[in-house]
C-alpha positions in Angstrom: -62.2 -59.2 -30.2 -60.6 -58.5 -26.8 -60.4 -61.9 -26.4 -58.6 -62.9 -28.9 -55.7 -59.9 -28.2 -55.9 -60.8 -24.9 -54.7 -64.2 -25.8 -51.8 -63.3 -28.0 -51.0 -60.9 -25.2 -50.6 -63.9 -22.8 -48.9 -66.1 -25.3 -46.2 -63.3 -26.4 -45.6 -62.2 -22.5 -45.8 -65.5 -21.1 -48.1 -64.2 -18.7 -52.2 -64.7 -18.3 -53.8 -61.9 -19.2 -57.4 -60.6 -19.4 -59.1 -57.6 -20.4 -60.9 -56.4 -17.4 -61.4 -52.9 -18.7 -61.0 -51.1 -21.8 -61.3 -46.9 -22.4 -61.1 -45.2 -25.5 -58.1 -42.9 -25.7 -56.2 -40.8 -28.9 -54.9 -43.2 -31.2 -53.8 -41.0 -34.1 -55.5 -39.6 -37.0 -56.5 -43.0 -38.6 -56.4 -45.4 -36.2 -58.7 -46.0 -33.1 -57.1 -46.0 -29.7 -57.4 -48.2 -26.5 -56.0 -48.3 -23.0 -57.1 -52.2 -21.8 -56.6 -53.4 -18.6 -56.1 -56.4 -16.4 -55.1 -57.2 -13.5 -51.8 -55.2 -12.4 -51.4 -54.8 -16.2 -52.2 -52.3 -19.1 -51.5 -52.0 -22.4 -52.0 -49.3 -25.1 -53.8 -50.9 -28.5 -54.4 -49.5 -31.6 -57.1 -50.7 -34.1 -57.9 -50.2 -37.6 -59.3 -52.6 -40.5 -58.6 -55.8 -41.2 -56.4 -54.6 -44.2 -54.3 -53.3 -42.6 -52.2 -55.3 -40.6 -49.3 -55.2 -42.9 -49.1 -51.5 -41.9 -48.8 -53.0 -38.0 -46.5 -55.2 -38.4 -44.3 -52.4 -40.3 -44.4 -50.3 -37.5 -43.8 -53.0 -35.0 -40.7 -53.5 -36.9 -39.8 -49.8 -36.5 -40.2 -49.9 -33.3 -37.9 -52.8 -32.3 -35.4 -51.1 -34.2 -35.4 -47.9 -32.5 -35.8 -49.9 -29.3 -32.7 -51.6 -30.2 -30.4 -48.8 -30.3 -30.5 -48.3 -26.2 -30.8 -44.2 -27.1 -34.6 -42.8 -26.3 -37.5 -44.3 -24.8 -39.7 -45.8 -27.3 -43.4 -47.7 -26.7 -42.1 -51.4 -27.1 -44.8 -53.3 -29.3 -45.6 -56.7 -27.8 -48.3 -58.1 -30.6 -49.8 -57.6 -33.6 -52.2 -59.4 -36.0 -55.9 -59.2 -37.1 -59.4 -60.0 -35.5 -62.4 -61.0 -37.7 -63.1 -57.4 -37.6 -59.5 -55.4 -37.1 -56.1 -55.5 -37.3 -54.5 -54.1 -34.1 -50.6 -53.7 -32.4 -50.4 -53.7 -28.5 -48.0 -51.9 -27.3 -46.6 -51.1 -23.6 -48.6 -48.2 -21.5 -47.3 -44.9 -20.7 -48.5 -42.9 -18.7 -47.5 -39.1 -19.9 -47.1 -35.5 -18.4 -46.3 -32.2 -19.8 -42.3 -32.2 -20.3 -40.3 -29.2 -19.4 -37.0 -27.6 -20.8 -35.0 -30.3 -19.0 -36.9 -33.1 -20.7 -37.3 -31.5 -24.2 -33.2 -30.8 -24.2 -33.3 -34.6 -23.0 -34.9 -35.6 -26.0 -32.8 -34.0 -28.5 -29.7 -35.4 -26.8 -31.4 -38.8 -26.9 -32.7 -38.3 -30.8 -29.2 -37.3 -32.0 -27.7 -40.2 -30.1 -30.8 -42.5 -32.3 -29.1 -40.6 -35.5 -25.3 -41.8 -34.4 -26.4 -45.3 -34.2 -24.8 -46.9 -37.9 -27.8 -49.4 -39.0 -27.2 -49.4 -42.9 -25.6 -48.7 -45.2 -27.9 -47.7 -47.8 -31.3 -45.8 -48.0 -34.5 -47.1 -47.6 -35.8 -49.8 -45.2 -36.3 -54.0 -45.4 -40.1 -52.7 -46.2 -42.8 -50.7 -47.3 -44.6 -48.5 -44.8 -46.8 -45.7 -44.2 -46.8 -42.2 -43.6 -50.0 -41.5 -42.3 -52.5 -43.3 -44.4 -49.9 -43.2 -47.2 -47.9 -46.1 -48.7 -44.4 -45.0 -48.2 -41.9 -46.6 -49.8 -38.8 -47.8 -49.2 -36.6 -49.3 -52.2 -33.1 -49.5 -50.7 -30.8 -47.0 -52.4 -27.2 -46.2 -52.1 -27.4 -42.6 -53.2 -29.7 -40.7 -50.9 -30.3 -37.6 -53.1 -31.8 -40.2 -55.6 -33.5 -41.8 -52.9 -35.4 -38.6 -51.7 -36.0 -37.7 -54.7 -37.8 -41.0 -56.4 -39.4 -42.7 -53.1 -40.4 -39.3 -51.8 -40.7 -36.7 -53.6 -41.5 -38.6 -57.3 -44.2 -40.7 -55.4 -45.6 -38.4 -53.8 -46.3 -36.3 -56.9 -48.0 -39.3 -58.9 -50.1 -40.0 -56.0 -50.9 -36.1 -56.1 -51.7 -36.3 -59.7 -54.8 -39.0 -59.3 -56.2 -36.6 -56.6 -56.3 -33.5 -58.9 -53.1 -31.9 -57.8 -50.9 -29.4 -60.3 -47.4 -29.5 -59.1 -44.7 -29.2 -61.8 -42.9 -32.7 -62.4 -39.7 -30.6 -62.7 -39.1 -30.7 -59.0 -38.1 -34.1 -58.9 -35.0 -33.4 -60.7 -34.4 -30.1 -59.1 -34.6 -32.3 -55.6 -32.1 -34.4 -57.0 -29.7 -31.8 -58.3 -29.8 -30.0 -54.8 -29.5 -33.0 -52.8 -26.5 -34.1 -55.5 -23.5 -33.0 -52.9 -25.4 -34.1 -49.9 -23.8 -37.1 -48.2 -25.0 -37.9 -45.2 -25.0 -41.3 -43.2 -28.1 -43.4 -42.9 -29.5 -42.2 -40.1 -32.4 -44.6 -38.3 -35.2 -41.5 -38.5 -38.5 -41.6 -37.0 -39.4 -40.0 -40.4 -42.9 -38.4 -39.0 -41.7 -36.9 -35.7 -43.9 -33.4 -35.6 -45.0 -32.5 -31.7 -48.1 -35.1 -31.7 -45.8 -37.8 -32.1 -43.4 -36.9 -28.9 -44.5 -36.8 -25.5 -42.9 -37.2 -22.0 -43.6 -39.6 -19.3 -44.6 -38.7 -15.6 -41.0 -40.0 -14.7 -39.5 -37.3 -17.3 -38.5 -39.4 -19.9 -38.8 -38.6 -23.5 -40.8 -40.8 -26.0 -41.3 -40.8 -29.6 -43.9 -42.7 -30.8 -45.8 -43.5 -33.9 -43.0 -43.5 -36.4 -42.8 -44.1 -40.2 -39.4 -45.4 -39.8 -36.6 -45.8 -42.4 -32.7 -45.2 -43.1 -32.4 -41.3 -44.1 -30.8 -38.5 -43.5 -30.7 -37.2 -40.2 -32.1 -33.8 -41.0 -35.5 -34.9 -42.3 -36.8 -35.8 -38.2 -35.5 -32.4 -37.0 -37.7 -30.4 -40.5 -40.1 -32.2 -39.5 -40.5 -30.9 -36.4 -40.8 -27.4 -37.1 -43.4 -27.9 -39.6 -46.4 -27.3 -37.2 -44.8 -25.0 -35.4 -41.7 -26.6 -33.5 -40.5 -28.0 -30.6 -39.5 -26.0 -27.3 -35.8 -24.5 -27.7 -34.4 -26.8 -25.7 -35.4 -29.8 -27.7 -32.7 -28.1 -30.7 -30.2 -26.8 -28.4 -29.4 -30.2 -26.8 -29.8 -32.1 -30.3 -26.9 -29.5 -31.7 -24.9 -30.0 -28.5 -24.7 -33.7 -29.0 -25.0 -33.6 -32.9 -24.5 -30.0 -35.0 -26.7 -29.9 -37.8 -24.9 -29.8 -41.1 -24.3 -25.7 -43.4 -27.5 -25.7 -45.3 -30.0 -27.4 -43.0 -32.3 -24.2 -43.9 -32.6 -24.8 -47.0 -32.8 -28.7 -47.4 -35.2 -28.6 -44.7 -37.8 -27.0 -47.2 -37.2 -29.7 -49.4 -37.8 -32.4 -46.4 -41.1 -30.7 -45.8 -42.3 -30.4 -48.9 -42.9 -34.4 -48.9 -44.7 -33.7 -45.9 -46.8 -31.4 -47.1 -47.4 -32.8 -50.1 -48.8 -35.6 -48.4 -51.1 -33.6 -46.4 -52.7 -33.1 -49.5 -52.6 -36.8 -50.4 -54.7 -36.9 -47.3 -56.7 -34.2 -47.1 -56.8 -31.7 -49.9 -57.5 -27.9 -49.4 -54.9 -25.7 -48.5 -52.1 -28.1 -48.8 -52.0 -27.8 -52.4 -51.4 -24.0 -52.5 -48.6 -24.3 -50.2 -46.7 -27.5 -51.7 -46.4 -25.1 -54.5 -45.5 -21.8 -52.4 -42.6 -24.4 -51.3 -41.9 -25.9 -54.9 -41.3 -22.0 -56.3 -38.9 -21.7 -53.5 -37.1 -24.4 -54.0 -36.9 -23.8 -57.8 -35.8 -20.6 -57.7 
């Protein structure tokens, strides 16, 4: 297996490479993760099934798009594909640190910046990704309230419904009537950014990493953030110096979360269900 990455590595960079070394290291909730090394080179490599190399390429493609807009420091994938036994992206090495206030204002300068950047013009994305384990989908839509409501909410609810779940079909067109004056530019989001997914380098440079891109509405990256239990201070004050959130962030940013959550119990039951519906009464209300 590390053969065979090793030679796409080579063919994509030009460059012989060969695995020398190779240590196990976090590479999310459902993938395995790999620091390999050769000679005056590393790379970071994440592996799953076979199956699942649609899902890499996906987020390769997210990747190179947030790379593309020159704003915050993203891992740049250099391969993807599928061994006889997994699917796998390579991506550059970082080496990381623990950020300070400096670095955490840094990176909400740098993620509103990511927001300014005009990609689209519509909702959605070129494909289909995931949000975790889940399919997330991305039917490009002109009106984001309908977007939001059908591709994230809507879906999410169906998929809730094969595992069991009792949420109230309802909300989806309460989303929609909410969202109804909301008209915000397609943003390029991360679209999963809570604190596991941003990081610092030893050089102080913020990263995000591990997206599940697609064109939204700025405001969904910075709900998700404060869903398990926020970023530093800084990290909001320099995002509002650069870009003010919008009158009524507080309350959409329930309905953001709620997809969130709601897929949390997609993935793994228990609790989640109780509070998807703590947050549907609110929002109904």
């Amino acid at each position: 297996m590390w053969t065979q990455i090793a030679v796409e590595i080579s063919k994509t960079t030009q460059a012989k490479f060969t695995v020398e070394q190779y240590h196990s290291v976090s590479g999310g909730c459902i993938n395995q993760g790999y620091q390999i090394i050769g000679k005056n080179r590393s790379y970071f490599v994440k592996l799953n099934e076979p199956n699942r190399v649609e899902m890499f390429a996906a987020e390769a493609l997210g990747l190179k798009q947030m790379v593309a807009t020159n704003t915050i420091r993203i891992p740049k994938p250099i391969c993807w594909g599928a061994t006889d036994r997994n699917s796998y992206i390579v991506m550059e090495w970082l080496e990381f640190a623990r950020g300070d206030n400096k670095s955490f204002e840094k990176m909400g300068r740098q993620l509103a910046a990511m927001h300014r950047v005009k990609v689209s013009s519509d909702f959605g994305w070129e494909v289909n990704n995931t949000i975790g384990a889940t399919p997330q989908i991305n039917l490009k839509t002109a009106n984001w309230a309908d977007f939001f409501a059908e591709c994230r909410i809507g879906y999410q609810i169906k998929l809730a419904r094969r595992k069991g779940g009792n949420f109230s079909n309802k909300i989806i067109e309460v989303v929609r009537k909410k969202l109804a004056d909301r008209k915000p530019q397609p943003s390029l989001v991360h679209g999963d950014l809570w604190s596991g997914n941003a990081a610092v380098t030893i050089d102080g440079d913020p990263v995000i990493l591990d997206p599940a891109t697609y064109w939204g509405d700025r405001e969904v990256d910075i709900a998700m953030t404060e869903v398990f239990g926020g970023f530093p201070a800084a990290f909001y004050r320099g995002y509002n110096e650069e870009w003010e959130l919008d009158s009524g962030y507080q309350q959409r940013k329930i309905i953001y979360n709620l997809y969130h959550i709601l897929n949390h119990f997609n993935l793994f039951g228990g609790g989640y269900g109780s509070q998807a519906n703590r947050m549907i009464s609110q929002i109904m209300a």
